[in-house]
C-alpha positions as CSV (number, residue, x, y, z in Angstrom):
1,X,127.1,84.5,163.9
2,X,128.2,86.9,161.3
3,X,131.9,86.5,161.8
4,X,133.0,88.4,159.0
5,X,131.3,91.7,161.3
6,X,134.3,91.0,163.7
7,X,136.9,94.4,164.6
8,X,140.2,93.2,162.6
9,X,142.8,94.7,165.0
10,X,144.5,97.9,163.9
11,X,148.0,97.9,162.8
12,X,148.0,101.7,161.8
13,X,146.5,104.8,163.4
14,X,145.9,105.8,159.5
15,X,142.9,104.4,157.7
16,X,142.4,103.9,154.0
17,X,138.7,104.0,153.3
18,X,138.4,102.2,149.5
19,X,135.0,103.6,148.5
20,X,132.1,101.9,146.6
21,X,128.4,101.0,147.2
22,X,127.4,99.5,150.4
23,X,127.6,95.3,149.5
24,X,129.3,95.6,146.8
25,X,132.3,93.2,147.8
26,X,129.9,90.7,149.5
27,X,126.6,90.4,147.1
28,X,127.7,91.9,143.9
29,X,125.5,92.8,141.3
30,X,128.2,92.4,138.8
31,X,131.4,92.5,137.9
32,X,132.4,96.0,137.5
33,X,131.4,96.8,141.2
34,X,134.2,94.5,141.9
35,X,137.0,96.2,140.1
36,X,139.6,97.7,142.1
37,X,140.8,101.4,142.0
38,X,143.9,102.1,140.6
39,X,144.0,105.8,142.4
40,X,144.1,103.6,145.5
41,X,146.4,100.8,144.8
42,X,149.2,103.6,143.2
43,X,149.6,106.0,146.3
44,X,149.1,103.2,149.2
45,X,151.8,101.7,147.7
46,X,154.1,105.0,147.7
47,X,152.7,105.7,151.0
48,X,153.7,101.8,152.0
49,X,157.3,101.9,149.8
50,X,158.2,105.3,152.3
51,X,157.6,103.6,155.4
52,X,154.0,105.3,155.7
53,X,151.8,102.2,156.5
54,X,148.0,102.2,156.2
55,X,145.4,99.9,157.5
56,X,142.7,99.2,154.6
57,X,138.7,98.9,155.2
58,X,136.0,99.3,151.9
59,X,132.3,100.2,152.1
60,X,131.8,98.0,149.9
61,X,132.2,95.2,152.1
62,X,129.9,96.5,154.5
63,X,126.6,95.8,154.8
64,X,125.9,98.6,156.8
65,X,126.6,102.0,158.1
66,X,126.9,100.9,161.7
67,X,129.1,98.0,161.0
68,X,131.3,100.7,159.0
69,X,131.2,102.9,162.2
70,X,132.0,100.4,164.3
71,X,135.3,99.7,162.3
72,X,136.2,103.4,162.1
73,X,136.5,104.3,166.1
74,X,139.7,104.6,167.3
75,X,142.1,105.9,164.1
76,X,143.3,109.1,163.9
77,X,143.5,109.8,159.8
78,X,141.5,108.9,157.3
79,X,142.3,109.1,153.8
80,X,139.4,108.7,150.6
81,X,139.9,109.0,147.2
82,X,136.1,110.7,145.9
83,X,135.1,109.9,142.6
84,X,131.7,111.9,141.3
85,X,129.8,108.6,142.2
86,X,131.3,107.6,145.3
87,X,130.9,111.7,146.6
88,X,127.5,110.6,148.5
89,X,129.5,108.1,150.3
90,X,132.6,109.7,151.2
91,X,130.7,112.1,152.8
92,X,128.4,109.6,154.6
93,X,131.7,107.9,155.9
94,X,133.8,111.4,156.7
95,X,130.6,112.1,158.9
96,X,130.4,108.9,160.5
97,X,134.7,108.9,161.5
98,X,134.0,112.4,162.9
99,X,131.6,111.0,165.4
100,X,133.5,108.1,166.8
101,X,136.8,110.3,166.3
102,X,136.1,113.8,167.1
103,X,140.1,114.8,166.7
104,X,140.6,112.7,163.7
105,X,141.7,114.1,160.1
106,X,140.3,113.4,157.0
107,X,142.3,113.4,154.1
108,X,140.5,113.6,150.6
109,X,141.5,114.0,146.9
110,X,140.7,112.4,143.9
111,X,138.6,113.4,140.3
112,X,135.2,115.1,142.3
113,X,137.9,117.5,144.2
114,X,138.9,118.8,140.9
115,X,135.9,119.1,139.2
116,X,133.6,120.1,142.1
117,X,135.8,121.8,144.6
118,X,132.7,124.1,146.1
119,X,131.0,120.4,147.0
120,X,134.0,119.2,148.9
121,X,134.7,122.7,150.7
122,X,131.0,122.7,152.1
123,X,131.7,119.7,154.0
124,X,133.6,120.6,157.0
125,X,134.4,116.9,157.9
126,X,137.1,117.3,154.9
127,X,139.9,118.4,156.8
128,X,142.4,118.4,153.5
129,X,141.4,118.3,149.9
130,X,144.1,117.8,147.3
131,X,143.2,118.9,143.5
132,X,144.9,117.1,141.1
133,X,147.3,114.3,140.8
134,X,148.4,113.0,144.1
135,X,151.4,110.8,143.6
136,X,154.1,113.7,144.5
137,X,152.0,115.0,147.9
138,X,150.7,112.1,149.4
139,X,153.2,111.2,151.3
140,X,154.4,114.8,153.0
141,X,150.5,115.1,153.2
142,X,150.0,112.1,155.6
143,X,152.7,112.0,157.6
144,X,151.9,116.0,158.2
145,X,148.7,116.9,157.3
146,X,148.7,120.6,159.8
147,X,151.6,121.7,157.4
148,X,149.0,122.2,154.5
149,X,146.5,124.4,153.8
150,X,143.0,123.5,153.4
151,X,142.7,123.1,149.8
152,X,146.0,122.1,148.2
153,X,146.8,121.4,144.3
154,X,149.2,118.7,143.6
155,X,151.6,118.1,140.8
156,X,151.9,114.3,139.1
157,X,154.4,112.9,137.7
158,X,155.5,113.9,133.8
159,X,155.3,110.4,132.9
160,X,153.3,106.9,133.9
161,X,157.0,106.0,133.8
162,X,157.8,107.4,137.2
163,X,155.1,105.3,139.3
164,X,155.9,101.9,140.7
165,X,153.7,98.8,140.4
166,X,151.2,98.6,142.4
167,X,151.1,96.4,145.4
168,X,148.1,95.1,144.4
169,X,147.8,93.1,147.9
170,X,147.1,96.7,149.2
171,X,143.8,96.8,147.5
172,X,140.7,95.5,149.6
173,X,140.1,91.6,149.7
174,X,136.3,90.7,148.8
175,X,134.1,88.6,151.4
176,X,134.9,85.0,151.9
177,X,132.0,83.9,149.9
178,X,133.5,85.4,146.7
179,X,136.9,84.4,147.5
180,X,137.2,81.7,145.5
181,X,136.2,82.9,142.1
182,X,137.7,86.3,142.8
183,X,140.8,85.5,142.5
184,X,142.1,88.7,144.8
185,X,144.7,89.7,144.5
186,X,144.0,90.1,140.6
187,X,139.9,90.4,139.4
188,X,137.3,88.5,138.9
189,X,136.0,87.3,135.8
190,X,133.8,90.5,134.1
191,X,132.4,89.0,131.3
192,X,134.4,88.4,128.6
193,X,138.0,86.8,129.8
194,X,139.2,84.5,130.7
195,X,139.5,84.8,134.9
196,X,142.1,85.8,136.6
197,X,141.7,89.3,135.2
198,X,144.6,92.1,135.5
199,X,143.6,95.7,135.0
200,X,145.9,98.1,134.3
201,X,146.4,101.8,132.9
202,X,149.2,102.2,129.9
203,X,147.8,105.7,129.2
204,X,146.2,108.2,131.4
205,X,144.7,111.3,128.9
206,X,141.9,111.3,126.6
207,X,143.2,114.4,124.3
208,X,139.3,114.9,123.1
209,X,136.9,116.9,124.3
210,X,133.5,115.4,124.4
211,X,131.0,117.5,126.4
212,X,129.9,115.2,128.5
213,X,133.2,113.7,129.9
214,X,135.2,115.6,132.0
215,X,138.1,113.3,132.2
216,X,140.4,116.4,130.3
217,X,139.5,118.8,133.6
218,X,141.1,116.6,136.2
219,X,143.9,114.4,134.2
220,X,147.3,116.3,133.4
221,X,149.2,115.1,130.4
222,X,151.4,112.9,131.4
223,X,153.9,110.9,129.3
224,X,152.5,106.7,128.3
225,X,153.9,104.1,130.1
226,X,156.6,102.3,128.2
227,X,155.7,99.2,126.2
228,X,158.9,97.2,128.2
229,X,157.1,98.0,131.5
230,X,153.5,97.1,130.8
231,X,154.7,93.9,129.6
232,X,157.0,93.4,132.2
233,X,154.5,93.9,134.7
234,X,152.4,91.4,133.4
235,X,154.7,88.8,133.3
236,X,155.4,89.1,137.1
237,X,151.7,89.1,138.2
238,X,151.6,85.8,135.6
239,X,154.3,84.2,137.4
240,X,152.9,85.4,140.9
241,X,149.5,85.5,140.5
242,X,148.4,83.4,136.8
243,X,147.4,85.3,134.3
244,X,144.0,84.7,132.3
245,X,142.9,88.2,130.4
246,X,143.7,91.5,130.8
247,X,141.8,95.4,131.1
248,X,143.6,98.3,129.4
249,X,141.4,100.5,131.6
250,X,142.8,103.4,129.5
251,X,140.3,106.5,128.2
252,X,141.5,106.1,125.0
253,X,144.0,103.1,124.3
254,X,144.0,103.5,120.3
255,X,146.2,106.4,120.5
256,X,149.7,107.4,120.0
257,X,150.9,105.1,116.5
258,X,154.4,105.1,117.5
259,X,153.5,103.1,120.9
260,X,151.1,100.7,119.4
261,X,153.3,99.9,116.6
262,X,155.8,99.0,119.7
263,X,153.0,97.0,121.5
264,X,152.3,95.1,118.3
265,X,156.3,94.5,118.0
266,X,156.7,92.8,121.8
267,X,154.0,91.8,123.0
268,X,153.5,88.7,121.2
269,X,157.2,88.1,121.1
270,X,158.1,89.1,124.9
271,X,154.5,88.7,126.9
272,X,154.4,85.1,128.7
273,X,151.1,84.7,126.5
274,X,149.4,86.8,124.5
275,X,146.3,87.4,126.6
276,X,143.4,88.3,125.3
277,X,142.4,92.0,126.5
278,X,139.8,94.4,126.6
279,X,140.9,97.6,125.1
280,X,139.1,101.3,123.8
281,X,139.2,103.0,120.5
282,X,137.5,105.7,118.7
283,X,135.7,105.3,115.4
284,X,137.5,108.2,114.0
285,X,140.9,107.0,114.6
286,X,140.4,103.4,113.5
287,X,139.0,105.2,110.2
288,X,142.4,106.9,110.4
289,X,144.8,103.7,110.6
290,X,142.7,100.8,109.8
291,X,145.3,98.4,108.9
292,X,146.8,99.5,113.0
293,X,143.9,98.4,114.3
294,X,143.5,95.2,112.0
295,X,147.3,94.2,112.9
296,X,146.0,94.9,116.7
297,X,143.3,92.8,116.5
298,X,144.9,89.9,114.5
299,X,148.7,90.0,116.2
300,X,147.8,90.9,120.1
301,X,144.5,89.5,120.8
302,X,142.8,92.6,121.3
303,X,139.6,90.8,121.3
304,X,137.1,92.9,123.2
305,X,137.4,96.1,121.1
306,X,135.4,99.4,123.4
307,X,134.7,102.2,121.4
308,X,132.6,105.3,122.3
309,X,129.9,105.3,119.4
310,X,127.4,107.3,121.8
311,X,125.0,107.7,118.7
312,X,124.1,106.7,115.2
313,X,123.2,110.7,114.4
314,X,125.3,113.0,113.4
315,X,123.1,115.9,115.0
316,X,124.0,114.0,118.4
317,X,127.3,113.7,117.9
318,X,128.0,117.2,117.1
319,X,126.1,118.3,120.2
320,X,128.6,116.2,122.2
321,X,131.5,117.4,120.3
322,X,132.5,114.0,119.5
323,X,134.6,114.9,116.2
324,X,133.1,111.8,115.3
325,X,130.8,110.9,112.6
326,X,127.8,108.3,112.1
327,X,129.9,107.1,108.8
328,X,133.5,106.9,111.0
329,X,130.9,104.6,114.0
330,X,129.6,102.5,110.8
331,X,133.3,102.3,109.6
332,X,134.2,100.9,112.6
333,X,131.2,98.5,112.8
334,X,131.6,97.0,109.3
335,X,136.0,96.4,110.1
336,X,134.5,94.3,113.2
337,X,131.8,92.8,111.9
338,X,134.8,91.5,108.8
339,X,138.0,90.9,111.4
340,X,134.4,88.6,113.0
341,X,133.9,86.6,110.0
342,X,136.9,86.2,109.1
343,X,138.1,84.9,112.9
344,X,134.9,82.5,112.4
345,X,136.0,80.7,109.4
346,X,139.3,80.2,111.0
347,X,137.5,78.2,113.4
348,X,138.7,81.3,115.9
349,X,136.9,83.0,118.4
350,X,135.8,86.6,116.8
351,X,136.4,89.8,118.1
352,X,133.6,91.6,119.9
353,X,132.4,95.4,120.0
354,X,132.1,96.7,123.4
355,X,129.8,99.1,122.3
356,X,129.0,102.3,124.4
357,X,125.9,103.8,123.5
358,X,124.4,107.0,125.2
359,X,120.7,107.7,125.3
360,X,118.9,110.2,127.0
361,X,120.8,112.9,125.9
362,X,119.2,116.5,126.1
363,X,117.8,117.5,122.4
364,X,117.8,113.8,121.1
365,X,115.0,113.4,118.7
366,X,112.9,110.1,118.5
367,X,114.4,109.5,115.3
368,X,118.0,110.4,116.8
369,X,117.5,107.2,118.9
370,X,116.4,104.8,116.3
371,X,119.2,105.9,114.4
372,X,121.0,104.6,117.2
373,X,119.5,101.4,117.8
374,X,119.5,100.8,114.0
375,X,123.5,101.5,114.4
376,X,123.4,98.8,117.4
377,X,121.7,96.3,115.4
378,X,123.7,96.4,112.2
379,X,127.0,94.6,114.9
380,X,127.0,90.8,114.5
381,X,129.8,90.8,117.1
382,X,128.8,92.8,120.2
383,X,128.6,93.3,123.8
384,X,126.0,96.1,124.0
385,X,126.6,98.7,126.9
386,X,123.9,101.8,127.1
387,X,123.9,104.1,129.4
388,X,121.7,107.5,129.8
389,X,123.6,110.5,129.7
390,X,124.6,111.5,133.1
391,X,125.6,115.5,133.7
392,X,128.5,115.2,135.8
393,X,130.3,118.6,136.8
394,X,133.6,119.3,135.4
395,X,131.9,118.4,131.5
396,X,131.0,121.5,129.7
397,X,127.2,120.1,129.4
398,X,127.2,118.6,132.8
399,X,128.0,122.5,133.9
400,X,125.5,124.0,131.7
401,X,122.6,121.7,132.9
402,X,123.7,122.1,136.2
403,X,123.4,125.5,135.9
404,X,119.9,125.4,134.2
405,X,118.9,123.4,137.5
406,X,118.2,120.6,135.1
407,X,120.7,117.9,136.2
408,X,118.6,115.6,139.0
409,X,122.0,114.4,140.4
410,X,123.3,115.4,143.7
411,X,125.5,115.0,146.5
412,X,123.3,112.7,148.1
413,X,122.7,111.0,145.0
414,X,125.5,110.8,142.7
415,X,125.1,107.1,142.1
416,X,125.3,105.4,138.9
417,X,122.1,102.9,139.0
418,X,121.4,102.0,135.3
419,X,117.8,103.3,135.5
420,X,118.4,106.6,137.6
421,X,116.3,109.7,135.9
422,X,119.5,111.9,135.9
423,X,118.1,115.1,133.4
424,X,114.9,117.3,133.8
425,X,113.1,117.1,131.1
426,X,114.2,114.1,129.4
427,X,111.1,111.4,128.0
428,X,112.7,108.5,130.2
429,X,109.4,106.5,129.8
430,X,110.1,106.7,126.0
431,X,114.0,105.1,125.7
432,X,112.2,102.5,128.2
433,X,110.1,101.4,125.7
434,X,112.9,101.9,122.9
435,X,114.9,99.4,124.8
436,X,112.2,96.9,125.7
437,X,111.8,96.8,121.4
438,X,108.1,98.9,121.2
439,X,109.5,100.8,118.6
440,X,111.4,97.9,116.7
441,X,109.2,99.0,113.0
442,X,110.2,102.1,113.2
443,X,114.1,101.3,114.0
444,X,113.7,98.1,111.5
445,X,112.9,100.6,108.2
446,X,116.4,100.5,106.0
447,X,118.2,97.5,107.6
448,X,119.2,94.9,105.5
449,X,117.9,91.4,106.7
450,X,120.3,90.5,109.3
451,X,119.7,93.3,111.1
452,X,115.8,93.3,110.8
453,X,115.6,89.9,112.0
454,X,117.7,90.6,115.5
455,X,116.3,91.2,118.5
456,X,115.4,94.9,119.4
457,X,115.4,94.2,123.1
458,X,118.1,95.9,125.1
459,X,116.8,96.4,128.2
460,X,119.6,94.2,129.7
461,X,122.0,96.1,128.2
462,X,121.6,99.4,130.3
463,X,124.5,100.2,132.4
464,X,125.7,102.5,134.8
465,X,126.4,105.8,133.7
């Protein structure tokens, strides 16, 4: 009985930990809790390419924190890479290798050890924190972790072009149940696709700065990755692996004309297919070059199109420093809702919105979120995805609120559950009801009769934030 509990022997003395919720690689509650991290898969496999092997274990395919302890005893390094939302169980897991390993090191780095360094300091099980980029460190780091200080800043690479492809048999395989519609080492179907699904970064900065991301604190600029590489990587993992869709899990993909114009140029004509893919945008530049992101859309399958509306107000969106307006969002909107059509006709499948929508936000009016929802229902082509706005540290209003003892999220609770109550203060009863359609007259006055007539039930459609 429960076989897949059983000690797999240890190769290393150096232990990977990938972190995630508890389960989440053996009864998922969706897709995205199956995706794989790239800040993982990039420095095992420089560790791995300079002779610095690593033995790999997840929480997320544990059921349990015994079963995780159990697995622990007996290495003498561990290494985690702590995301804000994966904080609470990094340092669960640092506490429970300390007790089985009392001389053991753990090694941490990753986006919360940049943008909440006095969190990661106050736990003494962190041995070694990096700031920063890890790619040019991990390796002396590792193989000689008493020759750093305590706290240690690394430098990245200048360009994406300097990192080899990942290994992506280095990242974590899901339980055997999942297995077969997985498809490890590549991703599992998320929603739109079709399965296998490759993720994979071409860019790595977001140049805005919203106030309530703080990707800009912990990302260096760094140069794109060439267009030659990203294709050529994909045609190995379709001749290894089978290729159905693709994830450009870049911030901000729509960037940088001179690169998408190349994209646009080769990927049709060099790619072994031109996958579909799931991409993100901004409403302000795809008001800037709309026939870019029409040629995009028509000439590289770019068929699941993310862009960060966040609100229908303009109030809202100058609050979050968006540099976006409600006329650029309804821009955008009215392009897909055409490109849609016009794919429809054709007897094509249309391209969808992945819309991001942010409620919840401190100041937001009543009537600031049904401008919103009336913005959500004017897409005929959409994947909603709402999320309440979550104050993360290393975001100017994450910081603020923090401050102001108004944020409810903590180290012991930095999780990303769709429903969490994450501001004091905030009317949370209120965007329930705005999402389970109680407030559908109010959002209905001034759309035209398409819009009136869909549904003003979202409740579905809340995400993690």
């Amino acid at each position: 009985m429960f076989k897949f509990w059983s000690r797999q022997p240890q190769k290393s003395k150096i232990l990977w930990l990938d972190l995630g919720d508890l389960g989440d690689l053996v009864h998922p509650d969706g897709p995205h809790e199956q995706w794989q991290d790239h800040g993982l898969g990039l420095l095992r496999t420089i560790l791995h390419n300079n002779g610095v092997e690593t033995d790999l274990l997840s929480t997320r395919a544990m059921t349990s924190w015994p079963q995780l302890q159990k697995k622990l005893r007996g290495y003498e390094t561990l290494i985690m890479n702590v995301r804000s939302y994966t904080f609470p169980v990094a340092y669960k897991s640092a506490q429970l290798f300390k007790e089985v390993n009392p001389t053991g090191m753990v090694l941490v780095g990753g986006m919360h050890a940049t943008v909440a360094l006095d969190e990661m300091v106050e736990i003494e099980a962190f041995d070694r924190i990096v700031q920063g980029p890890g790619e040019n460190v991990i390796v002396d780091l590792v193989r000689n972790p008493h020759a750093f200080e305590r706290v240690t800043v690394g430098v990245g690479a200048k360009s994406m072009a300097e990192w080899p492809m990942i290994n992506r048999e280095l990242w974590p395989k899901p339980h055997r149940r999942l297995r077969r519609n997985f498809n490890w080492p590549l991703e599992p179907e998320c929603g739109w696709g079709p399965a296998p699904v490759v993720t994979i970064i071409t860019s790595r900065v977001c140049p805005w700065q919203c106030v309530f991301c703080n990707e800009a604190s912990y990302i260096p600029n760094m140069g794109r990755r060439p267009v030659d590489m990203v294709i050529e990587e994909l045609n190995y993992l379709d001749n290894k692996y089978g290729v159905g869709s693709i994830v450009i899990h870049d911030s901000m993909f729509f960037q940088n004309p001179t690169w998408l114009e190349e994209w646009i140029e080769k990927y049709p004509r060099k790619a072994n297919k031109v996958w579909p893919y799931w991409a993100a945008g901004r409403s302000d530049t795809v008001r800037q070059w709309p026939e870019l992101f029409t040629a995009l859309v028509r000439e590289t399958n770019w068929n699941t199109i993310s862009i960060g509306l966040e609100s229908g107000s303009d109030r809202i969106l100058r609050l979050l420093n968006k540099e976006c307006t409600a006329d650029d969002n309804q821009f955008t909107i009215e392009m897909v809702n055409k490109l849609g059509d016009e794919f429809v006709a054709q007897g094509k499948q249309p391209p969808k919105l992945w819309a991001n929508i942010m409620l919840g936000i401190p100041g937001e009016t009543h009537e600031d979120a049904f401008d919103t929802m009336r913005m959500l229902k004017s897409m005929r082509y959409v994947f909603p995805s709402i999320s309440y706005y979550a104050p993360y540290p290393g975001s100017a209003l994450g910081y603020q609120l923090i401050a102001e003892g108004k944020s409810r999220m903590t180290k012991e609770n930095y999780h990303r559950f769709p429903d969490d109550e994450k501001v004091v203060g905030v009317d949370y009863q209120f965007y329930r009801q705005l999402l389970a359609g109680k407030f559908d007259a109010e959002v209905n006055r001034g759309l035209d009769e398409f819009a009136r007539k869909r549904s003003g039930i979202f409740t579905e459609a809340l995400v993690k934030a």
